[in-house]
N, C-alpha and C positions, 0 to 999 in steps of 0.2 A: 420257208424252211425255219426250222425250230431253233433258238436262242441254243447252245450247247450246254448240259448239265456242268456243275461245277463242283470240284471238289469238295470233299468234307470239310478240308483243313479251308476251302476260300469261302463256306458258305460263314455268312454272319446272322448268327442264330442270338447272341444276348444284346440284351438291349441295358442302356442304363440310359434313368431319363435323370436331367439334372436342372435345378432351376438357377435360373440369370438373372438381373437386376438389368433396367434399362439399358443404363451405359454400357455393362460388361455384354448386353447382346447388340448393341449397337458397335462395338467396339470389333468382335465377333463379326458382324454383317461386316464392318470394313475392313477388315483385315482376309478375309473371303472373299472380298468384292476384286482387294488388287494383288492376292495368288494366285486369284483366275479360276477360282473353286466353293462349292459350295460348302456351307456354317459348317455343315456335320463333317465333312472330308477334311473341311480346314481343322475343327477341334483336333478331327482323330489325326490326322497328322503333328497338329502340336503335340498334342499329345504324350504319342512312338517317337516321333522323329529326335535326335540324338544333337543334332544343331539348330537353331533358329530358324524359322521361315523366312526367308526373302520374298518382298514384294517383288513384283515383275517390276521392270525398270523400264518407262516411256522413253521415244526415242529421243525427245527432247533433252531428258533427262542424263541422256547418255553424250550427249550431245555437249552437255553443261561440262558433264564428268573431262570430257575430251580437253575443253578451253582450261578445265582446273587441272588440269595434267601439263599440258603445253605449259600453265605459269608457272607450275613449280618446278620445270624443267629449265624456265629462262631466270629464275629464283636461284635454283641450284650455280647455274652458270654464273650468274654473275656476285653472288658469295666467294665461289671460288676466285673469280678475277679479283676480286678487293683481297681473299686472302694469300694472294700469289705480289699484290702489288703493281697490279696494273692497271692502271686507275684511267686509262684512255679511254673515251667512247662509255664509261660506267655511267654518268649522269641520262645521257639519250636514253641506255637500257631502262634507267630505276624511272624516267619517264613511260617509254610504251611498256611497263610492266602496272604502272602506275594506270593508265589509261585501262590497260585489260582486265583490271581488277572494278576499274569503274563501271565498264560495259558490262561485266558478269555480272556486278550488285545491280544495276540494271534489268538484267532480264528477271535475274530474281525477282524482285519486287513485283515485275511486270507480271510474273507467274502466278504471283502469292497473291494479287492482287483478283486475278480472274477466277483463282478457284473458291473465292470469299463468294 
C-alpha cells in the first residue's frame, strides 16, 4: 500500500542550503544527537520553535536531579529551624546534608570522568 499524498501546505518544496564551519556543524551533530533528531529537523526546529530546545534528560540524570531536590528540601528545612530558634538536632542535619552533597560531587565527577 501507497505512503498517503500529502498536503500542499505539508509538502516542503524550498530548499536553502547553508554553509557551517566545523565546530558550528559538529556542535549541530550534537545537539541532534541528544533531541533524538536529525541535523536538518534539529536546525529547522530551532529554528521555528518559539523556546529553546531541550535535550532529552538520561535516566541517571534524573536521578541526580531527584537527590538535588531532596537537599534543597532538607536545606530549606533546616534554615527555617535556625530561623525559628531551634537549634536541637541542627548540627546532625548540616552533617547528613553535608555528606549528601559529597556523595553527589561524587557521582558527578564519576560521570564527567567516563564521558571524557
Amino acid at each position: 500500500m501507497a505512503r498517503p499524498k500529502k498536503e500542499c501546505d505539508e509538502l516542503r518544496i524550498y530548499q536553502f542550503n547553508i554553509r557551517l564551519t566545523n565546530s558550528e556543524m559538529e556542535f549541530a551533530k550534537k545537539q541532534s544527537e541528544l533531541a533524538g533528531l536529525s541535523v536538518a529537523n534539529w536546525l529547522r526546529k530551532a529554528a521555528f520553535s518559539k523556546k529553546a530546545l531541550v535535550a532529552k534528560v538520561s535516566p541517571m540524570h534524573r536521578a541526580y536531579y531527584r537527590q538535588l531536590v531532596g537537599m534543597s528540601t532538607n536545606l530549606n528545612q533546616i534554615s527555617r529551624k535556625l530561623n525559628s530558634g531551634q537549634y536541637t538536632k541542627i548540627h546532625s542535619e548540616i552533617q547528613a546534608a553535608t555528606e549528601l552533597l559529597k556523595k553527589i560531587n561524587q557521582l558527578f565527577l564519576k560521570d564527567d570522568s567516563e564521558a571524557d
